[in-house]
N, C-alpha and C positions, 0 to 999 in steps of 0.2 A: 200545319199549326198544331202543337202540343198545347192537347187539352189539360188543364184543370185536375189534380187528383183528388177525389171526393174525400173528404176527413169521416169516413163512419167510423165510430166510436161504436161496438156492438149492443150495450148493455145500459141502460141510462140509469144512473143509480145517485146517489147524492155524491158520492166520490169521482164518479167522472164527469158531470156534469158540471159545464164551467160556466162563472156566474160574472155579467160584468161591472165595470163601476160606473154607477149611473152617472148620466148626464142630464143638464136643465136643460127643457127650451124645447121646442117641435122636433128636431133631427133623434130624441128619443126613444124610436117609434122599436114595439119589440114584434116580432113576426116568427111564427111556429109555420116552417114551409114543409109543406108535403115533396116528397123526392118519386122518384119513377123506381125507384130499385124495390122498395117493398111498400106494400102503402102504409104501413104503421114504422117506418122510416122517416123521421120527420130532419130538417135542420133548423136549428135558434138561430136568426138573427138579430140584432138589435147594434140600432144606429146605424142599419148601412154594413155590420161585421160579424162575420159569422162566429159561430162558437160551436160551431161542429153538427156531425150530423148523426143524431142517435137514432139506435131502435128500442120498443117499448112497448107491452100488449097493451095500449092504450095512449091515444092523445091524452085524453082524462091524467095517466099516470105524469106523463112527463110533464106538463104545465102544472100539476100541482107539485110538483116535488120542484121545480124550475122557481115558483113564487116562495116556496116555505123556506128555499135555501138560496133566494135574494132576501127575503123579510129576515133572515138569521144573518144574512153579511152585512147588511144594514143595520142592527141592533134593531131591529124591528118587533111587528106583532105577527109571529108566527099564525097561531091559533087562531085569527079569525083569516087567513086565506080561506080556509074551506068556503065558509061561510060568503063570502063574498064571491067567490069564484060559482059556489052552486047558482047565484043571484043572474050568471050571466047564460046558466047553461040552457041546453034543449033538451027535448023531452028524452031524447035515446042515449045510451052509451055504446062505446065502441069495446067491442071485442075482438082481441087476435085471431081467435081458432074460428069466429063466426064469418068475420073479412073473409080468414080464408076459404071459408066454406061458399062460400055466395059467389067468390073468384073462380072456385074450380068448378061453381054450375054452369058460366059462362063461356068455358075454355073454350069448346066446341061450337059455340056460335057464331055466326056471320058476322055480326056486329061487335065480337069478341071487343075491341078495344074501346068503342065507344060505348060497352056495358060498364069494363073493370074500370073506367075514371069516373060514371056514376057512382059504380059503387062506392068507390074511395071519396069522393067528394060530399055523399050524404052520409058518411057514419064518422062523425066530428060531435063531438058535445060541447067544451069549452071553448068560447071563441080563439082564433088563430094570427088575429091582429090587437094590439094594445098600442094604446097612445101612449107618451111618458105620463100625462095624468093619470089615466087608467093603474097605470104600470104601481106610480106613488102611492097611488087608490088602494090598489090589494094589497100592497105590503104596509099599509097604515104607517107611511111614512108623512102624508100630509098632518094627519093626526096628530105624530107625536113631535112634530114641528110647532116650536116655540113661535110667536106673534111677529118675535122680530124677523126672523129666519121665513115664515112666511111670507111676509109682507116683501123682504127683499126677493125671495124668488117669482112672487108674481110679476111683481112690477119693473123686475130686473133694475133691482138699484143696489149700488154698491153701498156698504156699510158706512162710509166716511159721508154720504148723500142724504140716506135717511138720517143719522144723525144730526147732523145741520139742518133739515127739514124743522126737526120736533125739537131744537132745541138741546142738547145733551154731548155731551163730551163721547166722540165717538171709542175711547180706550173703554168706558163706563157700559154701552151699548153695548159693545163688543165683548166685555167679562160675563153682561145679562146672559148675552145670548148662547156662547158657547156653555157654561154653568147651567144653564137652563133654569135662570132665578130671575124673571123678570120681573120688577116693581111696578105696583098698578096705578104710581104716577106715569112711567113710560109705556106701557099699555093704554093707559088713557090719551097718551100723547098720541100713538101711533091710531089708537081708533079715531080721533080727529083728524088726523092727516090723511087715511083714508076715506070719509065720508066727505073731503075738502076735494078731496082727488073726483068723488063722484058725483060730488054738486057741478063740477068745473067740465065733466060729460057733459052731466045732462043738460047744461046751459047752454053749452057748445052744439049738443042736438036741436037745441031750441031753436036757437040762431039760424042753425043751417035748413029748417021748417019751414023758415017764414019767408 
């Protein structure tokens, strides 16, 4: 069987580093996977597909450079990744030349290999799994999401759906939305249709109580 030829990319920098187009909904999931060839060798996966496998004195470095140039292909909010990202981290940072150092005390040990995946396994700072929330989350893309645009991705409703819900010419909805000029007559539509959505939960929670 012909294995797999590994895609390392040697140098993760904002120019090799490939960025994908998001997708809505749970199969979003983004994954920084640790590789066996160096431990500050990582591969990006997201959705299920890889997007190579870079190296980089730092997980720290890659995943912030990974969110700042998703938040920038998005028209996003660059500037507060840090910020958001330091919210998730642990007390330690990773270093290349310290890994390496900690790896070459262990060479000569009996336990030699169940030392080196310790080590690689405890020197991580930013977590190495994101949800597609998570994902939207740092690059403030939930944020700079208009009511409409909101409302339709939680609730997975087509545009021509909510329109008809609240009342409103869906060509009308659909100019708000993409312009990003929504009237706070249809804002107040959509905030009633959601709190209608959540009375008709919680009723339904009731029901099924008694």
């Amino acid at each position: 069987m012909k294995l797999k030829k590994e895609n390392i990319i040697p140098t993760a920098t904002p120019g090799t580093v490939r960025i994908p187009k998001l997708k809505k909904g749970v199969d979003g999931k983004l994954l920084f996977s640790k590789t066996s060839s160096h431990p500050l060798s990582i591969e990006i996966i997201y959705s299920d597909k890889s997007l190579g496998t870079y190296e980089t004195n730092s997980f720290n470095e890659i995943i912030l450079l990974f969110f700042k140039k998703l938040a920038k292909f998005n028209n996003s909010y660059i500037n507060d990744v840090d910020e958001k990202l330091e919210k998730l981290e642990k007390i330690y940072l990773v270093d290349k030349y310290f890994v390496n150092e900690q790896l070459s005390k262990v060479e000569n040990s009996q336990n030699k290999e169940i030392e080196k995946q310790n080590i690689i396994q405890n020197f991580t700072s930013y977590p190495l799994e994101y949800s597609d929330s998570e994902v939207n989350d740092i690059i403030g893309l939930i944020e700079k999401q208009n009511i409409i645009r909101r409302t339709l991705d939680e609730y997975s409703l087509l545009m021509k759906d909510l329109a008809s819900s609240i009342g409103i010419n869906v060509n009308t909805l659909r100019s708000q939305a993409s312009k990003n000029e929504v009237t706070t007559q249809t804002k107040r539509a959509i905030e009633l249709y959601i709190e209608n959505i959540q009375l008709k939960k919680e009723l339904e929670k009731y029901k099924n109580n008694k």
